[in-house]
Backbone bond lengths (Angstrom), bond angles and torsions (degrees), N, CA, C in turn:
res aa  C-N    CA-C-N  psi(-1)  N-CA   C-N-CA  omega(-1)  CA-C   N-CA-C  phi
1 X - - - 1.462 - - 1.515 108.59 -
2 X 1.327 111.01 133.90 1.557 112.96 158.83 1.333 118.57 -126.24
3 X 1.652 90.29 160.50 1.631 98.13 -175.00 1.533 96.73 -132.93
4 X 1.285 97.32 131.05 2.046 130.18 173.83 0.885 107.44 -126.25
5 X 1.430 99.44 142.30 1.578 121.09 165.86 1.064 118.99 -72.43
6 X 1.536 120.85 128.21 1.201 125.39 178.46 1.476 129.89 -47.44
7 X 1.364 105.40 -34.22 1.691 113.05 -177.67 1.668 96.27 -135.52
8 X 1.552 98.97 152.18 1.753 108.25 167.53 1.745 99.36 -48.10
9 X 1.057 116.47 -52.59 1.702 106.99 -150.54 0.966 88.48 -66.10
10 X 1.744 151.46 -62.57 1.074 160.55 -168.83 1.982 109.89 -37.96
11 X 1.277 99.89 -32.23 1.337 104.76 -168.26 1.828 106.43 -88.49
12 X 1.896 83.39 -44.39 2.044 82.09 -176.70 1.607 97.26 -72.30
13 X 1.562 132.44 -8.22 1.165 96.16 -176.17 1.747 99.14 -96.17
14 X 0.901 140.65 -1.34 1.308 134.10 163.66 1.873 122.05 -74.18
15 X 0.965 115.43 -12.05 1.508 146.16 151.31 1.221 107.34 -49.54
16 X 1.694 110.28 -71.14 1.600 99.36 -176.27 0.902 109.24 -65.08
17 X 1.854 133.99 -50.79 1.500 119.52 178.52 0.938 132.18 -45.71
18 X 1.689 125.43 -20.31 1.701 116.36 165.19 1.345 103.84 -89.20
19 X 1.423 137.88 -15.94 1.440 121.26 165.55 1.296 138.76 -68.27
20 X 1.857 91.10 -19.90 1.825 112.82 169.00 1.622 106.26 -72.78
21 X 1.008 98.75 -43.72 2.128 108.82 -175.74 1.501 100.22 -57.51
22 X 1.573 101.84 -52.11 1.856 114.09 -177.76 1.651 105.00 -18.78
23 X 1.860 73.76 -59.37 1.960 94.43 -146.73 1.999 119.01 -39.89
24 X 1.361 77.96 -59.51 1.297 72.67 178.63 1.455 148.49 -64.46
25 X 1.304 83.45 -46.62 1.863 99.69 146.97 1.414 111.49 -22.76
26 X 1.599 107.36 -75.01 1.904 102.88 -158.94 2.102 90.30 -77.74
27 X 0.972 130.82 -38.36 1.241 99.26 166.93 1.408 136.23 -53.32
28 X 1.523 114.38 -26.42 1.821 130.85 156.41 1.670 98.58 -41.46
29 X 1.362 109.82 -57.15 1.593 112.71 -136.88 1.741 86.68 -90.83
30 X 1.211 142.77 -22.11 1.182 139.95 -162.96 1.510 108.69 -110.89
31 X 1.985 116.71 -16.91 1.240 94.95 145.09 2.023 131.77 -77.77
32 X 1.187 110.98 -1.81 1.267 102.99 -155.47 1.580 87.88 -108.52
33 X 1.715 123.69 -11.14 1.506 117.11 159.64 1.084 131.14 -8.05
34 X 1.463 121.89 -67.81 1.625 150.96 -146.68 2.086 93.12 -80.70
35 X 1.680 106.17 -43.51 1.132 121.88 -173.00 1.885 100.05 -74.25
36 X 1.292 119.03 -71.84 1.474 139.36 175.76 1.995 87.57 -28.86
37 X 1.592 121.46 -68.72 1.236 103.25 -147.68 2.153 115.17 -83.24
38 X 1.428 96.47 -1.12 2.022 122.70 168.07 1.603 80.99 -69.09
39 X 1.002 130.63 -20.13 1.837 105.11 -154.04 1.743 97.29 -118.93
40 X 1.000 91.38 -16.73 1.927 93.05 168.20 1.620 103.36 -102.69
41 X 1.023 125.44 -20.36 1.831 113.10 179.06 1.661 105.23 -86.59
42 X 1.909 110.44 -37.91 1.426 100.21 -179.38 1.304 107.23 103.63
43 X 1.235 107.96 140.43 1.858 107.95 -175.19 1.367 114.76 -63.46
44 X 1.343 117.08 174.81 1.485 109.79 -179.46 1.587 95.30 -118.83
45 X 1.236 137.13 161.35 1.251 157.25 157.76 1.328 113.43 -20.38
46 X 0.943 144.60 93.65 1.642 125.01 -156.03 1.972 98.38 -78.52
47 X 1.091 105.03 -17.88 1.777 107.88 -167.98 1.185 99.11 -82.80
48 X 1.495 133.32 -17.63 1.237 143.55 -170.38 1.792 121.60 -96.67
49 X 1.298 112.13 4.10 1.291 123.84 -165.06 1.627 97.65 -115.11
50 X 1.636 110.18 127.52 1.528 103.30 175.09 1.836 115.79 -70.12
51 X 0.971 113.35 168.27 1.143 101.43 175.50 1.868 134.92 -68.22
52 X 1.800 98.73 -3.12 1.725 95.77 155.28 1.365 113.13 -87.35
53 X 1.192 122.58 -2.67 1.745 118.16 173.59 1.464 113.49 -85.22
54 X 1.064 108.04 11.80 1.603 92.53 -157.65 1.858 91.46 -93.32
55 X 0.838 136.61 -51.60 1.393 161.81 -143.85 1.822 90.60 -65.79
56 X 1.450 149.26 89.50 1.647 160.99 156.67 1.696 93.73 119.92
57 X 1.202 121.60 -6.44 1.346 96.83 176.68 1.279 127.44 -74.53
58 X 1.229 127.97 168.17 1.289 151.19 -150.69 1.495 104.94 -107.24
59 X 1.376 151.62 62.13 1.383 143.47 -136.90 1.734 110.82 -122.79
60 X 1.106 123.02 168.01 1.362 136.84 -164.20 1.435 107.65 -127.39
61 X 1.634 138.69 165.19 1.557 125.64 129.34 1.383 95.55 177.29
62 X 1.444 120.42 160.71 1.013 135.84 119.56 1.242 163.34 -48.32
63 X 1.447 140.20 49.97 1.338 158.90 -108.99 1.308 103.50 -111.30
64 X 1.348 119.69 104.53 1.215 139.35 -175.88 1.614 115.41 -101.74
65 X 1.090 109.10 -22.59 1.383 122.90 169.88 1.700 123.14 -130.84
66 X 1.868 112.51 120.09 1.607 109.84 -177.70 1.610 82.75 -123.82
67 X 1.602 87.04 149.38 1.345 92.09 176.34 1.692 118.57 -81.36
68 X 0.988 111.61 -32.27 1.872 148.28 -145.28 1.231 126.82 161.21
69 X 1.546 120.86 164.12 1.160 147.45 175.06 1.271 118.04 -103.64
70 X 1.596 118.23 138.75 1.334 106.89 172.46 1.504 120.68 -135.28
71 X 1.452 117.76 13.45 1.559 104.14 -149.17 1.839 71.73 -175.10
72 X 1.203 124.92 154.66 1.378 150.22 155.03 1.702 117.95 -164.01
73 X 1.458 109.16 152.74 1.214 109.99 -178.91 1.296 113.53 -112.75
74 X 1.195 115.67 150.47 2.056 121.65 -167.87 1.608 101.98 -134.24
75 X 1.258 107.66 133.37 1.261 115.63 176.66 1.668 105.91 -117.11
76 X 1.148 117.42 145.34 1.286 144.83 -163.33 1.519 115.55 -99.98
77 X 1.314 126.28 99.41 1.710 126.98 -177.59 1.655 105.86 -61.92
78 X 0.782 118.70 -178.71 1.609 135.99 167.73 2.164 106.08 -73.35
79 X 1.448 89.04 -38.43 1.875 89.96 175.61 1.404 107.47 -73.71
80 X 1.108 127.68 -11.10 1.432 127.77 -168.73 1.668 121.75 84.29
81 X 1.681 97.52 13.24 1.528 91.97 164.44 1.628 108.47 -92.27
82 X 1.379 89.88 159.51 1.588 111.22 164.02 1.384 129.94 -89.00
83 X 1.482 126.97 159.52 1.362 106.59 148.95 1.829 99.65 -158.99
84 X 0.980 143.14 -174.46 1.290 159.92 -143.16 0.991 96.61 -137.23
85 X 1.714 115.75 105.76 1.411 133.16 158.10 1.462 123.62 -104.74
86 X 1.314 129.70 30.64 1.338 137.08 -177.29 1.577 113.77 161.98
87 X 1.630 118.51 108.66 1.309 111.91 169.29 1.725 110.25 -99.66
88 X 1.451 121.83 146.21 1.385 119.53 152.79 1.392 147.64 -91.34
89 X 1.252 159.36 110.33 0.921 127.49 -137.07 1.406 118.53 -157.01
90 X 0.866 139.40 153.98 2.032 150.45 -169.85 1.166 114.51 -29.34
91 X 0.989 155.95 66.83 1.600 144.55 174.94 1.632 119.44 -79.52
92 X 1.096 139.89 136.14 1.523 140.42 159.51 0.937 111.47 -98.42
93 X 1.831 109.18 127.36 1.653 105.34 176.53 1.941 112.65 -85.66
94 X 0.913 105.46 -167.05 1.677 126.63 -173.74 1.812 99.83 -36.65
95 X 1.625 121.37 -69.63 1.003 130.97 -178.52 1.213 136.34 -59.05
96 X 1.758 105.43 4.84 2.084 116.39 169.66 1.798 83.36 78.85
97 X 0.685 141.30 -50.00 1.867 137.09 -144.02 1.499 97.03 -92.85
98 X 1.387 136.32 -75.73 1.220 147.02 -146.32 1.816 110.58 -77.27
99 X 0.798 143.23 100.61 1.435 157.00 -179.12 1.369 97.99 -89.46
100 X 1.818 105.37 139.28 0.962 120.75 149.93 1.682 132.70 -161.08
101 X 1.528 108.95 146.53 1.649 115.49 -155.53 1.662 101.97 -63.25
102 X 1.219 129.66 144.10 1.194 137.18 170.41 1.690 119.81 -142.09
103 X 1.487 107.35 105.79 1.645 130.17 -177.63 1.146 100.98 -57.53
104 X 1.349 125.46 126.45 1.777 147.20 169.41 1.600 116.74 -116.41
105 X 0.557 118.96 127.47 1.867 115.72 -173.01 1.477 91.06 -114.45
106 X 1.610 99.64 148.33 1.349 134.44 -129.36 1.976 81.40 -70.82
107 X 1.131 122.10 -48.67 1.871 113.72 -161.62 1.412 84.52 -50.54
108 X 1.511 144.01 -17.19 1.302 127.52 -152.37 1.497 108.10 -112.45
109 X 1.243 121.12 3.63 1.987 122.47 -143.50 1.113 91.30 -97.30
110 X 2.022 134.40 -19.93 1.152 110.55 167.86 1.546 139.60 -78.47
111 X 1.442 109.43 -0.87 1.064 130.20 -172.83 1.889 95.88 -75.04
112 X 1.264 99.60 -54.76 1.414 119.16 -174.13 1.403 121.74 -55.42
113 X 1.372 92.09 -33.59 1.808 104.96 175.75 1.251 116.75 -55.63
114 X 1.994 91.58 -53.04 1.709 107.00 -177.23 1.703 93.59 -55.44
115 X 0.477 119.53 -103.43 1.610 128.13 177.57 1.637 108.29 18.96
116 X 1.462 97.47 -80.07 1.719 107.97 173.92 1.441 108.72 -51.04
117 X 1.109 144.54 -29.55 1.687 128.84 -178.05 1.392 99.83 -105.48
118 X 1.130 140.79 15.58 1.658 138.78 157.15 1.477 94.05 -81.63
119 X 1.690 117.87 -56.56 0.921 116.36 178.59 2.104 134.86 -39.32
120 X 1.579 88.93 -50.26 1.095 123.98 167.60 1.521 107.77 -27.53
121 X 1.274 99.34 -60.85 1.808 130.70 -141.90 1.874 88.28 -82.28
122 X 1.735 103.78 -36.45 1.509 100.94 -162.05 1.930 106.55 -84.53
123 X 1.585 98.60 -5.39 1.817 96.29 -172.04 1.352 94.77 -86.26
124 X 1.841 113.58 -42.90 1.487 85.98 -174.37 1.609 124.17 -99.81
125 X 1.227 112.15 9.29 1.652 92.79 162.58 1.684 90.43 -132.79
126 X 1.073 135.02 101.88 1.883 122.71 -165.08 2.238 77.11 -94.86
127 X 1.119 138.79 -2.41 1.433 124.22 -179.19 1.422 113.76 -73.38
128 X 1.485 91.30 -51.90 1.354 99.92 -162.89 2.100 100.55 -100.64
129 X 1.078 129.93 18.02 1.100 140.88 172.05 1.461 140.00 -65.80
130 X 1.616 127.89 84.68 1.558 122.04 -156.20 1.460 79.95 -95.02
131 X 1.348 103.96 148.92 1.884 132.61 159.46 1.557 85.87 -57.05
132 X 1.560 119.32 160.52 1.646 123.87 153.55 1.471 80.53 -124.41
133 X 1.413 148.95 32.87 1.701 122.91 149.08 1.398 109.96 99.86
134 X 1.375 131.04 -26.67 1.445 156.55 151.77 1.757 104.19 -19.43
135 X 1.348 114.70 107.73 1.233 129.14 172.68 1.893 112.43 -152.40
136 X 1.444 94.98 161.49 1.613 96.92 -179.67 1.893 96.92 -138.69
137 X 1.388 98.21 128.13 1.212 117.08 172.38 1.331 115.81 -79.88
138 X 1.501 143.97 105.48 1.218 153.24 179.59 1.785 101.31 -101.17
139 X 1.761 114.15 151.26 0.919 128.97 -163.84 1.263 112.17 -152.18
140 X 1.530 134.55 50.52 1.823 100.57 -172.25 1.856 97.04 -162.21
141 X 1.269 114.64 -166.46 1.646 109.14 179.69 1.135 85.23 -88.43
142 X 1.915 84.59 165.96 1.476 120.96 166.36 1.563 113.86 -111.71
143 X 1.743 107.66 137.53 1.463 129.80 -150.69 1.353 124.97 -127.33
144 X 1.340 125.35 104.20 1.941 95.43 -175.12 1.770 101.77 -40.69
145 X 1.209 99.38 159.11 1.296 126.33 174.64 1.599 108.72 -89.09
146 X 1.533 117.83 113.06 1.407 110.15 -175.61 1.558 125.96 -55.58
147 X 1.263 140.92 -168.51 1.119 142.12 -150.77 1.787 103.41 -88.46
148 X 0.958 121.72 -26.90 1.696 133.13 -147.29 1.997 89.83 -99.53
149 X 1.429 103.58 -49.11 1.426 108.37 -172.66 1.487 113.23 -84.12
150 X 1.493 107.70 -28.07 1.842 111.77 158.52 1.348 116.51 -42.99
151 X 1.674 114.70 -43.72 1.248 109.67 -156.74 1.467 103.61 -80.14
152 X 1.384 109.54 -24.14 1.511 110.77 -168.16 1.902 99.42 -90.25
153 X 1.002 107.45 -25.45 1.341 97.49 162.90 1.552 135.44 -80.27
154 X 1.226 113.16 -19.36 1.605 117.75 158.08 1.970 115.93 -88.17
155 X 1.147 95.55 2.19 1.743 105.34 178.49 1.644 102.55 -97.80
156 X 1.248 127.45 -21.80 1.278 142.78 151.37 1.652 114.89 -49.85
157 X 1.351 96.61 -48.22 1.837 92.06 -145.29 1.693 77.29 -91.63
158 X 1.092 117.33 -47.39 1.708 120.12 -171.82 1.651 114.07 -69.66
159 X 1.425 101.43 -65.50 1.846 99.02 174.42 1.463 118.96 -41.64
160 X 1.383 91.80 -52.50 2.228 105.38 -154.31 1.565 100.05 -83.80
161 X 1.389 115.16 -57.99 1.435 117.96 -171.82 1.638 102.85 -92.38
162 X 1.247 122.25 -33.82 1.601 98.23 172.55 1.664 106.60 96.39
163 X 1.070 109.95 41.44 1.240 108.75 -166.34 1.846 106.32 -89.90
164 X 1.575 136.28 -176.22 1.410 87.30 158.92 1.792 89.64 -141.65
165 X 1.039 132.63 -165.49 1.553 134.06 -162.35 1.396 98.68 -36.38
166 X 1.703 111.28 -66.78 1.776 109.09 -143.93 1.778 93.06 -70.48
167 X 1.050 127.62 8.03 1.408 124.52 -178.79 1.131 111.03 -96.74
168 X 1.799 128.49 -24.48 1.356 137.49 158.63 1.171 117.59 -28.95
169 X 1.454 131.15 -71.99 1.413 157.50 158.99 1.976 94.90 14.48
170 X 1.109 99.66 -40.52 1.792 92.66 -159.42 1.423 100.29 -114.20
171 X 1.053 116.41 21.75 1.609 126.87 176.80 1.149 113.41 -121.46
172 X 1.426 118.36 45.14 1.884 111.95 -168.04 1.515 97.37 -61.95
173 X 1.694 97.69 164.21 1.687 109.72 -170.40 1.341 115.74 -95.01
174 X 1.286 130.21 51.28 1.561 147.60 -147.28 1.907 93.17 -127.31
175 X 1.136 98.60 134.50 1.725 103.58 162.72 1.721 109.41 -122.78
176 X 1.733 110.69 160.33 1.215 111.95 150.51 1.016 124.41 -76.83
177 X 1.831 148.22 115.89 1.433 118.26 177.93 1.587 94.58 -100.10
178 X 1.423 99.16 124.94 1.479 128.59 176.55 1.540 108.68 -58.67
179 X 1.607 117.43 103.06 1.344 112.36 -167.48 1.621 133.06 90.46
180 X 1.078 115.62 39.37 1.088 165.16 -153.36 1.541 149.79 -139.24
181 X 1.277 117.12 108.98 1.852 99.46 -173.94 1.598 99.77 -135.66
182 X 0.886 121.53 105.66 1.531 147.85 174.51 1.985 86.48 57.92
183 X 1.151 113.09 70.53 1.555 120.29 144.08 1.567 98.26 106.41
184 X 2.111 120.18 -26.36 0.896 110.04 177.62 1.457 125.06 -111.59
185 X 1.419 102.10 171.86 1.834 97.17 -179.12 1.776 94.16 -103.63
186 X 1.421 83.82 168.96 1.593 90.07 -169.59 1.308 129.54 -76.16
187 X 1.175 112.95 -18.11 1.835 110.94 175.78 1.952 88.80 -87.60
188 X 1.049 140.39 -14.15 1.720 125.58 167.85 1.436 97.92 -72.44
189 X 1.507 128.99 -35.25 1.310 133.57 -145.90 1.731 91.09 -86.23
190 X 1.023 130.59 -51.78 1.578 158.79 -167.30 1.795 87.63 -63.18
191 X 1.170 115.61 -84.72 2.020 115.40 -161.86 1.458 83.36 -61.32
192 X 0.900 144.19 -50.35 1.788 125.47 -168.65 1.633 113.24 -67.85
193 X 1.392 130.55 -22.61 1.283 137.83 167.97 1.558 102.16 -71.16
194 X 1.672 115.11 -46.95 1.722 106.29 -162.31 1.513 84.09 -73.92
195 X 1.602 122.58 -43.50 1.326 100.69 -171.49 1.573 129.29 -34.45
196 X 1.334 94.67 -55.28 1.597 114.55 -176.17 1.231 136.25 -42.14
197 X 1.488 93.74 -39.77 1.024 125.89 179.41 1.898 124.69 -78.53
198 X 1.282 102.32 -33.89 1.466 127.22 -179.19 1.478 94.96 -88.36
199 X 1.748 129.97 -20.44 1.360 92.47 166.20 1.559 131.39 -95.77
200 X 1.748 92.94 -14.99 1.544 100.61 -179.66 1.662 114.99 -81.43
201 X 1.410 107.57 -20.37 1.081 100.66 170.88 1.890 122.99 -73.89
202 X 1.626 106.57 -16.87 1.296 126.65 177.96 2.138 111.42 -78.06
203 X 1.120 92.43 -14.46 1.269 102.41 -172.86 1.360 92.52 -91.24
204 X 1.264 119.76 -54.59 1.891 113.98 -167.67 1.046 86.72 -68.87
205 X 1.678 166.14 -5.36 1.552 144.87 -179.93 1.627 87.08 -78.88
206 X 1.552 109.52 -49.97 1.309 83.27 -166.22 1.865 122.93 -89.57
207 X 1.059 109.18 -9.11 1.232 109.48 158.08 1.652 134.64 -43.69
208 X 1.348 94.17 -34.68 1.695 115.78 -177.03 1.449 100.09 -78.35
209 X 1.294 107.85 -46.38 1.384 99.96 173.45 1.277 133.47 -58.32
210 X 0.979 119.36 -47.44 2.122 137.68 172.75 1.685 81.69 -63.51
211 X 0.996 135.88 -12.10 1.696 99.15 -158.36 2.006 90.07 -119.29
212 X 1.476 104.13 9.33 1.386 103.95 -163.43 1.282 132.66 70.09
213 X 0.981 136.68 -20.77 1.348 146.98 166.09 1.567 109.30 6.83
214 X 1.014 131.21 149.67 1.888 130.42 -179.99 1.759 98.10 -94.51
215 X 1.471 106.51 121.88 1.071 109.64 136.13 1.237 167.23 -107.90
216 X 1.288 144.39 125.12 1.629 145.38 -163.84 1.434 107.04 10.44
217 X 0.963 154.61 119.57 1.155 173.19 -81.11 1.944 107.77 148.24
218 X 2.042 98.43 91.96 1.108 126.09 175.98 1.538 128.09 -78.64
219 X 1.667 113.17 96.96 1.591 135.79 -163.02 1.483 93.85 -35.00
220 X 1.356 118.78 136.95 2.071 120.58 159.76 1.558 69.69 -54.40
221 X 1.574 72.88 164.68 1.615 133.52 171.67 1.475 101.84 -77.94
222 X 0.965 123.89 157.87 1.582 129.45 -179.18 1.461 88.14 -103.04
223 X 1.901 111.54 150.62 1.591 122.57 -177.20 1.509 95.38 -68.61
224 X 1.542 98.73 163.22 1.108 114.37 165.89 1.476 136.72 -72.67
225 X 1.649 102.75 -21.03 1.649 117.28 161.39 1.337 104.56 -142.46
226 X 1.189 94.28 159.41 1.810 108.35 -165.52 1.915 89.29 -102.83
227 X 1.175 120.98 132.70 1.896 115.43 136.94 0.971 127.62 -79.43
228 X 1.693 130.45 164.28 1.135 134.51 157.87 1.359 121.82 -72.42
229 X 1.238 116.37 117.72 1.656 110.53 177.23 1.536 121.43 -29.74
């Protein structure tokens, strides 16, 4: 069976309506590109990146050592309680010098804790100091750090530790967000792909249609009694 449009205008204007449906779709699917192709190459080593790589990459590690925390986020119920849905916190990369912030969300902060008081344990006696095995696996891009969490992260390095400008230099204002692939997490990353996908593929149904295209063509039914010739 096919179906045509009765008139040209009738047909080009059903054209544009699957090119309007198109649109958005491949703009869906061509922002989340950059994200889609971090997730087919695979993170990179985060200990392995100099410190001009670090800044959109896509990074991995095992973090056995945090220095501190500087920044967490709290969300607010309707009763007026709080609670802590994301801490940030001190990381040192490969080279002892270069620091950098890495976002943990809260199912994960105990891992991180352990982490930070091994750490703790190893600044002030590093002689007499055994590892107990305590590590946190991080996974996601790296982001400038917005304006609100900058401040609290250079109010750290300057207030608490005392650091002073030319010591900045190795503290760029970049985080890992843990769970994450270039800004998104994966179930946002996932409904914006099916989206994308469900509209361009919704657009070629109707494209085929305005353009006539043949469709599947369902065999009769066989009679219900046969005669003899």
């Amino acid at each position: 069976m096919t179906t045509t449009c009765p008139t040209r205008t009738t047909c080009a204007a059903a054209l544009v309506r699957a090119a309007l449906t198109a649109l958005p779709g491949l703009l869906l699917l061509a922002w989340i590109a950059p994200a889609v192709g971090m997730l087919l190459q695979g993170p990179r080593d985060l200990y392995d990146l100099t410190p001009a790589e670090l800044e959109g990459s896509y990074a991995a590690a095992n973090l056995d050592t945090i220095w501190d925390w500087y920044a967490e986020s709290v969300s607010t119920a309707a009763d007026g309680s709080t609670r802590v849905t994301a801490r940030e916190y001190l990381v040192p990369l490969s080279d002892g010098r270069t620091f950098l912030g890495v976002r943990v969300p809260a199912a994960r902060m105990d891992r991180a804790e352990a982490v930070l008081r091994q750490t703790g344990l190893w600044r002030s006696d590093p002689d007499n100091y055994f590892w107990d095995g305590s590590y946190l696996t991080v996974r996601g891009s790296i982001r400038p750090m917005d304006e609100e969490t900058r401040a609290l992260y250079y109010d750290l390095l300057t207030g608490y530790y005392g650091l002073e400008e030319a010591d900045l230099e190795n503290f760029p204002p970049l985080v890992l967000v843990d769970g994450t692939v270039d800004g998104l997490n994966g179930s946002t990353l996932t409904l914006l792909g099916l989206a994308g996908l469900f509209l361009v593929g919704l657009a070629g149904v109707q494209a085929a249609r305005a353009l006539g295209l043949p469709a599947r063509k369902t065999p009769p039914a066989p009679p219900d009694t046969w005669q003899e010739p």
